[in-house]
N, C-alpha and C positions, 0 to 999 in steps of 0.2 A: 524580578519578574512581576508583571501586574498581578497576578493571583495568586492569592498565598494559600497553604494548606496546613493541615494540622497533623494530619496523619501519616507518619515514616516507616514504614514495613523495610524488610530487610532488603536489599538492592540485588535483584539478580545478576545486574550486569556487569560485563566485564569491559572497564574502560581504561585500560590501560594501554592500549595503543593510542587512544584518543587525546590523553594526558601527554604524551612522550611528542604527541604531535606539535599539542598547543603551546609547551615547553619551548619550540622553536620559532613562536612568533614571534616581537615585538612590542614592547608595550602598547606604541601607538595603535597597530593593529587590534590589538584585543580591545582596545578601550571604544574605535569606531565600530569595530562589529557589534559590540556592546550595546553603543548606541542607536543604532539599526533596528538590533534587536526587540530594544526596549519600548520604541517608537513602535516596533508593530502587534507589539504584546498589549501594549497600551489600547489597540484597539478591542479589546475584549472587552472593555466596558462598555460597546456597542456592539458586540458580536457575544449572544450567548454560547453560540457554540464551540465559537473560539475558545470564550471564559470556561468553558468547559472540558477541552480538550488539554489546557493549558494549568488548571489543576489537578488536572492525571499525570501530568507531566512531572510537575514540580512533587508531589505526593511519593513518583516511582522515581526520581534520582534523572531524570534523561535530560540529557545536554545536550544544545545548540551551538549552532556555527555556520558563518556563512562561507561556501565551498568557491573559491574567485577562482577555483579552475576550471570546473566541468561547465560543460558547455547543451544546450539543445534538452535542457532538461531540467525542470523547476522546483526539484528535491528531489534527496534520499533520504533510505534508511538504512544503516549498515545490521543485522542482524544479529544478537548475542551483545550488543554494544551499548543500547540505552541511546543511541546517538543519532540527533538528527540535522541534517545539511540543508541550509536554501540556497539556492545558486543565484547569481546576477537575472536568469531569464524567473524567478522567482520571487523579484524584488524589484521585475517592471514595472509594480501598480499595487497600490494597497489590497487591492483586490484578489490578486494571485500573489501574494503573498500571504494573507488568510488561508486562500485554498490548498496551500502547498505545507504550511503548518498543521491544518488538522490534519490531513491525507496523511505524511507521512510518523502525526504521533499515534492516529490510527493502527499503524501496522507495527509501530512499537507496543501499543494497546493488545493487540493480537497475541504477537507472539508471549508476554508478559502474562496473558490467559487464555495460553496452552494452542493457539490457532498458528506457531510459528514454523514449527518444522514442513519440508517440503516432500519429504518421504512420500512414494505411492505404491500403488502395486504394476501400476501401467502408464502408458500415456496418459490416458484417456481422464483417468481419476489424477496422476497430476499435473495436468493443463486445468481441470475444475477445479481443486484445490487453491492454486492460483491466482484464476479466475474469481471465486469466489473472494480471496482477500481484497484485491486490487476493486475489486467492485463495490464491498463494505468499505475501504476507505474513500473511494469517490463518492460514493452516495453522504456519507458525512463532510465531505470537500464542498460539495459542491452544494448544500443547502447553508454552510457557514459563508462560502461565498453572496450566495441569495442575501443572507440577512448582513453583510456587509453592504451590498445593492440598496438594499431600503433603509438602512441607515445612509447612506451617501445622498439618496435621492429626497426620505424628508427633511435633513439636514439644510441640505439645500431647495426646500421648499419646491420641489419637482412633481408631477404626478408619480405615483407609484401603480405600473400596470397591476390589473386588476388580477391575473395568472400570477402576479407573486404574491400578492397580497394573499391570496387564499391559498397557495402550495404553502407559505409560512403559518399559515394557520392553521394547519393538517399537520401534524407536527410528523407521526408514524407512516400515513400517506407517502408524504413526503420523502421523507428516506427510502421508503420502500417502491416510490416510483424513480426514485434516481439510482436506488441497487440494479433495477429491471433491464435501464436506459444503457450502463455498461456493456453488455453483451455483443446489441449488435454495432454497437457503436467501435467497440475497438476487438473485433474479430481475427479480421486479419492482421494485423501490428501484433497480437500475442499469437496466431497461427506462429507468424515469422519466428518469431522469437522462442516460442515452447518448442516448435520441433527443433531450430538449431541446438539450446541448450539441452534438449533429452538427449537428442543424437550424439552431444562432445558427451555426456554421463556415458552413455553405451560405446562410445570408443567408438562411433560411425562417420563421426563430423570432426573434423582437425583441431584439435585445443588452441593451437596457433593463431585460426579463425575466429580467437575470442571478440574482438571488436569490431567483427562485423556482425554480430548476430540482431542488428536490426534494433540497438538499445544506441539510445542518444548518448553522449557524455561519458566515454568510456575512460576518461583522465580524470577520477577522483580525486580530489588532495586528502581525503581522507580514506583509503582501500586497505585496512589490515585482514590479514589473515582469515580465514573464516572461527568463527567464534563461535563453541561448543555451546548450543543452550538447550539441556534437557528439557523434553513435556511432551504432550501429548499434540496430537495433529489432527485437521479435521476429520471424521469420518463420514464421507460421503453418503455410505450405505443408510446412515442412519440421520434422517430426517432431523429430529429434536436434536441431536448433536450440530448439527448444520444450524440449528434455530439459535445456539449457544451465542451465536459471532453478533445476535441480531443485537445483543443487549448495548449502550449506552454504556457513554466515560463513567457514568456516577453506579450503573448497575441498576437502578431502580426501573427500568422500561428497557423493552423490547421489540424492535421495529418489523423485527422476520417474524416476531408471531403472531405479529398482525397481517403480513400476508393471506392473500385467497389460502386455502391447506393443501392445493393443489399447482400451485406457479411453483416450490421449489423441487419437489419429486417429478412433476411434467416437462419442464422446460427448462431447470436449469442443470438437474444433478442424474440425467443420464447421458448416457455413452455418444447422445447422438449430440451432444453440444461440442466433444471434442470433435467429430466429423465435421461440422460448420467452423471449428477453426483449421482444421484440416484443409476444407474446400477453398476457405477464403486466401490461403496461401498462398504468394506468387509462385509461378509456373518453376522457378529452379529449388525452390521448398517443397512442392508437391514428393520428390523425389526423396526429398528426405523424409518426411512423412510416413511415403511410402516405405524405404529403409524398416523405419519405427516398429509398424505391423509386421513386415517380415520378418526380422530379430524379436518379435515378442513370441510370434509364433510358432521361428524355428526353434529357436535355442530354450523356448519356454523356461523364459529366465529363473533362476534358482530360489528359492525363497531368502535367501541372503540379500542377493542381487535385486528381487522385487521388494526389497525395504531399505535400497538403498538412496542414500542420501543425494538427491537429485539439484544442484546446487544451480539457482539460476546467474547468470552469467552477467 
């Protein structure tokens, strides 16, 4: 790996599906992925962010792979596992292959401190939940991208538009205006997808119906079992806890607490943001939606049930 690190804390995860997989590759295979790999780790030497996400990595034990089966989709990360996948549309371009590397050791990042479990009490808090991860990994996606950009364009002796040059210079800014940009950018795509998956939890939506729930690449070559990772999970109710996610690979800075102190209690962490993905839902999702609220209201789910493990699809 280009980054080395010093520090080896105990490995929470458990990879031993991941092992039993790579077990049946091929030398030659492992040796080109290898090389793939290495080639875009390589690029951290011009992407701080990269270089940074990339010794969190190496520090907690998490292991690479690139997935030659899924499709429509430019990484994952399998949960409880340490393990992260770039697919072929993730290794169209140097450039989305930097994005799709920090994004998903982001959420290995998370859950490793304690933002991993999907547990809610309702819809409503676990669609923000959610929302809230996928948003802190693209806000760090998408500014490691930037500064792969300005490296590519002085390299090649290019102008550098004056809007990057000064979003890369706002280091907190920066993050904190590409956390914001998620929301209404992908409203509708997670409406789809959060009420399908609530709805198969509640036994309203057909399990059967797993690969249509509006999620690209539903052919893994990596899919074991879901993996047991005890901790704790966000709590919405409480602000400073929500502020926890904002902190950086290294820990020393915080991007959400440099937010306004009123964008995350106004605008993103009440009820009415699950209703905006609610609305934005195509017209045969509406229904299930609607399903949602009536089973939360009828049956005013049990408190066993309201901390049940809500598992996205």
């Amino acid at each position: 790996m280009a980054v080395k690190g010093t520090y080896k804390p105990k490995i929470p995860w458990d990879q031993t599906a991941f092992e039993a997989l790579k077990a049946t590759w091929t030398p030659q295979r492992i040796a080109e992925d290898e090389k793939t790999l290495q080639e875009i780790f390589a690029l951290a030497a011009d992407v701080p962010l990269l270089a940074e996400a990339l010794e969190w990595a190496e520090q907690h034990g998490v292991k690479f792979f690139i997935d030659r089966t899924a499709t429509g989709i430019e990484g994952y990360y399998k949960p409880g596992t340490g393990v992260v996948a770039i697919t072929a549309a993730g290794l169209a371009n140097p450039g989305e292959a930097v994005e799709s590397i920090v994004h998903e050791i982001r959420h290995a990042w998370q859950q490793y401190n304690g933002f991993g479990a999907e547990a809610a009490h309702g819809f409503s808090e676990y669609l923000i939940t959610v929302s809230l991860k996928e948003a802190d990994a693209e806000a760090f996606a998408r500014r490691a991208k930037d500064q792969y950009k300005f490296y590519e364009l002085t390299k090649n002796h290019k102008k550098v538009p004056d809007s990057l040059r000064a979003g890369l210079a706002k280091e907190n800014a920066d993050l904190g205006a590409n956390f914001q940009v998620w929301f209404p950018l992908f409203a509708g795509r997670y409406g789809d997808r959060g009420s399908k998956a609530y709805n198969q939890a509640l036994g309203l939506f057909p399990p059967e119906a797993r690969l249509n729930t509006g999620l690209s690449g539903g052919h893994f070559e990596f899919d074991p079992a879901r993996v047991k990772f005890t901790g704790e999970n966000i709590n919405i109710n409480n602000v400073q806890d929500v502020v926890r996610m904002g902190r950086f690979f290294s820990g020393a800075k915080n991007y959400l607490a440099a937010l306004q102190p009123d964008i995350l209690p106004k605008k993103i962490l009440r009820p009415s943001l699950a209703n905006t993905f609610w609305g934005a839902a195509s017209s045969d999702q509406r229904k299930l939606t609607n399903d949602i609220r009536k089973a939360e209201l009828k049956k005013k789910l049990t408190p066993e049930n309201k901390r049940k493990h809500h598992p996205w699809p």
